[in-house]
N, C-alpha and C positions, 0 to 999 in steps of 0.2 A: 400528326393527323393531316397537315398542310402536305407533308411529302407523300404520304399514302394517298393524297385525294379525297379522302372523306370529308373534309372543308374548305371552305373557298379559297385559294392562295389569300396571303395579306391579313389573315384573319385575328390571327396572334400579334399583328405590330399593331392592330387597329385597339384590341383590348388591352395589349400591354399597354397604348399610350397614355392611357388614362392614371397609371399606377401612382404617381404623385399628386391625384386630384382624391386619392383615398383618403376619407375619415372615418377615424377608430371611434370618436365618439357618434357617428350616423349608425354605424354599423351596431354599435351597443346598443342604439335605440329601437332599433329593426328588432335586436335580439331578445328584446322586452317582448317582442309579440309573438316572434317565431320560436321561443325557446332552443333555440339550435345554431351554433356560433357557423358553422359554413355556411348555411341556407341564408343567415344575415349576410353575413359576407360577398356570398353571390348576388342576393339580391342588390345588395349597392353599386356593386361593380355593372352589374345590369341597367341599371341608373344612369349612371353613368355613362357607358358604352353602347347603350341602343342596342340594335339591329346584331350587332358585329354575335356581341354577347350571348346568343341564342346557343353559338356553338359550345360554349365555355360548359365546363365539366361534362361533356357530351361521353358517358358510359361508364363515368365513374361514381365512386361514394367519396363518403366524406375521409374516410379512412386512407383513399389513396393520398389525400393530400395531407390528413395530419401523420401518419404514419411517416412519410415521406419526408418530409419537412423535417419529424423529429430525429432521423437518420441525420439531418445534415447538421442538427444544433449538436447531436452526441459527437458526431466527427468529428467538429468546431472542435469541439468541448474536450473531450480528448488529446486531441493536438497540443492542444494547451496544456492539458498536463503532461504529455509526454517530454513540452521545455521544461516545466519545471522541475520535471524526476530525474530526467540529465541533470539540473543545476546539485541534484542534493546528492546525485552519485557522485559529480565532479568533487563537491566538496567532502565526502569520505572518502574520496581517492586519494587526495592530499592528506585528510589529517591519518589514514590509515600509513602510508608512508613516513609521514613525521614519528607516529608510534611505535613503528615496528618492532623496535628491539627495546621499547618499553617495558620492562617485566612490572605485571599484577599477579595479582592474587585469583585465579579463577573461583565461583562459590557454585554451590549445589545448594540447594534448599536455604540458600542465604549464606550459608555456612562452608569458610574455608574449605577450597577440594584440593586443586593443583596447578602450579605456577602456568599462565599463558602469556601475553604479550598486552597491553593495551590498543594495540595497532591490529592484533586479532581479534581483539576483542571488536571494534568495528568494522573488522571486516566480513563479521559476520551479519553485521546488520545490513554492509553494502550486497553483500550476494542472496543476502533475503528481500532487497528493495529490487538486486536486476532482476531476479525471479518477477518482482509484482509488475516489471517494465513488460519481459517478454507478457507474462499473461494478459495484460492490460492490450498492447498489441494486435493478441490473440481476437481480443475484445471489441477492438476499433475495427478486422476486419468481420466477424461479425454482426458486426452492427451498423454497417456501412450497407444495409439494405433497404429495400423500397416496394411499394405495390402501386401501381396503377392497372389493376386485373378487376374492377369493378366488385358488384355487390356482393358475392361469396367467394370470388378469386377464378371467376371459369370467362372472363375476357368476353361475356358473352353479347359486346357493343362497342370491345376493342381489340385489340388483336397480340399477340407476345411479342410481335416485332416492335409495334410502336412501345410498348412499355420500355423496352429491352434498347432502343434508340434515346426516349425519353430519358430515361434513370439514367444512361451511360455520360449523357451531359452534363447531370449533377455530378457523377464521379460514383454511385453507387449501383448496387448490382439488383436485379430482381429477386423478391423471397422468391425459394424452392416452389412452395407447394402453399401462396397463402388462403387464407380463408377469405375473412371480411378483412381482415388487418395483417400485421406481420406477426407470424409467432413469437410471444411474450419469453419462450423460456431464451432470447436472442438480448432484448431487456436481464432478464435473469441473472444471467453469466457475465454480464456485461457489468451490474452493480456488485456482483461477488468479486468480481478483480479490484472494483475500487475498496471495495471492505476489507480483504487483505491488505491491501497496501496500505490505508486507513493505520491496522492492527499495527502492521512491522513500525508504522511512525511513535506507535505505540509501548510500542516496548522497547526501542531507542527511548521514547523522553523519560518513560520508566527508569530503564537505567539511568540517568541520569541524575532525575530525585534520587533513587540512592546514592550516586557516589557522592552528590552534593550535601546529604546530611552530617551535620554537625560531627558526626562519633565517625564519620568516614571518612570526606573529605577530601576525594580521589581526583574530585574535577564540581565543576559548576557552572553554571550559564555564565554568560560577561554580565557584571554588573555594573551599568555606566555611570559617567560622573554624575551625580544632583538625584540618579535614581532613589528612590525610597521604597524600604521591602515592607515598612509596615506605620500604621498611622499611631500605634501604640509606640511601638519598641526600633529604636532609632537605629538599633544593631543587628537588624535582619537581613539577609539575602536570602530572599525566598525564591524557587524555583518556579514560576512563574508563566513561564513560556510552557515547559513541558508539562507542566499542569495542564494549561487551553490544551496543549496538544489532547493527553489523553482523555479528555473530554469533550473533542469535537471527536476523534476518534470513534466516540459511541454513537458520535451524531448521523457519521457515514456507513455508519455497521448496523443502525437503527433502518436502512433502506435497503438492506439483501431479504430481511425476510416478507417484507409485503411485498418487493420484486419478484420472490418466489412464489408468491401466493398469488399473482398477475397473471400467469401459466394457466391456470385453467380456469378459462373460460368458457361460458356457455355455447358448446354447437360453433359455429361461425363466427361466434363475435356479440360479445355485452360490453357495456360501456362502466363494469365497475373497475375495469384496471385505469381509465384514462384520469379522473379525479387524483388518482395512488400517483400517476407518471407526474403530473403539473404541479406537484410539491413536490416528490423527491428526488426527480430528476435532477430538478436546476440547485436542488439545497445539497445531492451529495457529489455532484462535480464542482459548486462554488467552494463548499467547505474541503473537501481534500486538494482543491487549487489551492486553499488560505495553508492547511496544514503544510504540506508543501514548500509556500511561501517560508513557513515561518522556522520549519526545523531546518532547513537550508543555514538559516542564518544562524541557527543554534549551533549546527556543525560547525562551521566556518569561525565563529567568537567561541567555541566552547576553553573555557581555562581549564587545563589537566597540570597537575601536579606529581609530576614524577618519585619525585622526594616520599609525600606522602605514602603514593603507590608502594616502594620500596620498603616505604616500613611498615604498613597493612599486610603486605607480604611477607616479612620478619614476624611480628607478632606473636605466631603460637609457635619459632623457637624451630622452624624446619618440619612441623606437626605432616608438613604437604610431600616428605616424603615418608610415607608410611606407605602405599605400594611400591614405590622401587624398594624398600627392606624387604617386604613378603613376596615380590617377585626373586630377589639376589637370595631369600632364603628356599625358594620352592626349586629355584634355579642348582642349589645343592644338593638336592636328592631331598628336601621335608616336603611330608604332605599339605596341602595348602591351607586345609584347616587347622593344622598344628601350629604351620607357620606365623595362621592370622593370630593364631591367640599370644604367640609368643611375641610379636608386633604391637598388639591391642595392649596388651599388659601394660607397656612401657608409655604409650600412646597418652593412655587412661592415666598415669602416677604423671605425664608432664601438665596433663590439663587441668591436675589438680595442683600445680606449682610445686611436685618433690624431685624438679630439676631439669636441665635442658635435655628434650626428644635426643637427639645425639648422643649426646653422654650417657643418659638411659641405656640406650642399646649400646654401647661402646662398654659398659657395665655390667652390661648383663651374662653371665658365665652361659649360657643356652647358646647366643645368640652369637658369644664368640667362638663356640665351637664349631661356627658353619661359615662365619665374615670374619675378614680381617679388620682392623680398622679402616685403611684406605680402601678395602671393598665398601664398607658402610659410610666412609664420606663418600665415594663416588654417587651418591644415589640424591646426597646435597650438591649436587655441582646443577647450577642453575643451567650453563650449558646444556650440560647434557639433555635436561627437561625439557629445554627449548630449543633442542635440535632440527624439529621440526616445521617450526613457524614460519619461515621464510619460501619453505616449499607450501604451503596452507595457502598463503597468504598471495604467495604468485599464482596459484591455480583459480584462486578467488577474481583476481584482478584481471590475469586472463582472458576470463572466462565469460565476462561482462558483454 
């Protein structure tokens, strides 16, 4: 306003000087009378600065400045998670790498499917987290906006140039089209990126509790020396870590839907979203900074057991090639239905323990009159299963 001439040169170094003579508890006492946290605020600063202070908020509302301001704590805030969502890429980059040509067991509904990789198997949780990077991004510049357009947004005691000079200092852009405040669904979108990302930490630590249980036993947190998994039972290693996770989890996912519900506002501007923003603003960018923090470290210490792996994968006896047989049979001229049931048949007699999947079909007069033997081991060659992981797995990495 000093550059446009609408105030007296010097007028902002005059009120700025005063900014370390500000008291939060003067101001709270003010706010006892005024019910209204900027009008206390001004008022002290006016106290303060005499004369100068007449011009201060000259065409604005209250909205210019907290709208404003909260633009710059989300940026902050943001930033911050953006290192720490590097850190926890960095760290599946490595263990994805170290895994690659780990064979597991892939599961469907919990239950044995088809051989993958261990090392793909995180790297699917890395390219569902760069996913939460980009759209979080997305998010940062969304929300990287500001209003100083006064009482319903029409400038009508300031001008678009000064806002548009103003904001640019801070680093943010002017809302489009605001009202009294910056459009809520900008908020909105902005806490749905961190509640995705929230989820994906989630069903990483998920995985985890399972391979860590007792009957599994694929991999487990590090469990450090003198640690203690239970106050009863001296023999526990309890999954620990990925528990908090999926349980803060809910805590960041508990703030997209009152976010959404911020969006419509009365007319120009009510003040029932701003009570919703001062709690869960700073609780689900602190808590998805902590989760963050903490499954980083779970990546990085996580103990995997190959060994294991290998024979959770042995276990039902080669059961996980049952579609390469019904593909090498339909591959012969059988209908697919015919095929399945001739596959299922033998499928069904190995999971009742009347012999090994292979041998089954290698036995069975149908099934040889379509495979040879070495057609029907070929469909066991883990190889061949895994022919494809390492193209997966560099498109993943990539692609980051």
């Amino acid at each position: 306003m000093e550059d446009a001439g609408i105030v007296p040169a010097g007028t902002s170094q005059k009120v700025g000087g005063f900014r370390e003579r500000l008291d939060p508890d003067a101001i709270d006492e003010i706010e006892k009378t005024t019910r209204h946290d900027v009008i206390a605020f001004l008022t002290h600063v006016e106290a303060l600065a005499g004369e100068p202070a007449r011009w201060l908020h000259r065409g604005m509302t209250s909205s210019d400045v907290l709208d404003t301001s909260l633009a710059l704590l989300l940026v902050e805030a943001t930033d911050g998670l953006l290192v720490r969502l590097d850190a926890v890429l960095d760290a599946l980059r490595t263990r994805v790498e170290e895994h690659r040509r780990t064979p597991a067991i892939g599961r469907s509904h919990g239950i044995h499917a088809e051989p993958l990789t261990f090392g793909l198997i995180l790297a699917g949780h890395f390219a569902e987290l760069a996913r939460g990077r980009r759209r979080l991004m997305v998010a940062r510049e969304e929300i990287a906006v500001g209003k100083i357009a006064g009482a319903v947004g029409t400038y009508a005691h300031l001008t678009p140039e000064i806002e548009a000079q103003a904001l640019a200092s801070l680093g943010l852009r002017p809302e489009t089209a605001s009202t009294q405040v910056v459009a809520r669904d900008r908020h909105a979108a902005y806490l749905s990126a961190l509640g995705v990302i929230a989820a994906g930490i989630e069903r990483f630590a998920t995985n985890v509790r399972h391979w860590q249980r007792t009957e599994v036993g694929e991999a487990e947190e590090h469990f450090k020396k003198g640690q203690k998994g239970s106050s009863a039972m001296p023999h526990k290693r309890n999954p620990v870590l990925t528990e908090n996770l999926c349980g803060l989890g809910r805590v960041v996912r508990a703030a997209v839907v009152p976010g959404l519900e911020n969006v419509a506002l009365w007319h120009e501007r009510d003040i029932s979203h701003s009570s919703v923003e001062r709690m869960m603003l700073p609780d689900a960018t602190s808590t998805l900074a902590f989760m963050l923090d903490r499954v980083r470290g779970v990546i990085a210490d996580l103990v995997v057991y190959p060994e294991r792996l290998r024979k959770n994968l042995d276990q039902t006896g080669g059961l996980w090639a049952s579609e390469g047989i019904l593909l090498a049979l339909v591959g012969k001229g059988l209908g697919r239905q015919e095929a399945y049931v001739l596959v299922q048949r033998n499928a069904m007699r190995a999971f009742e323990g009347e012999g090994e999947f292979r041998t089954l079909l290698e036995d069975d007069a149908e099934i040889g009159k379509h495979l040879t033997a070495d057609e029907v081991d070929r469909e066991f060659d883990l190889d061949h299963a895994l022919a494809h992981v390492d193209t997966i797995i560099d498109r993943v990495l990539e692609g980051a």
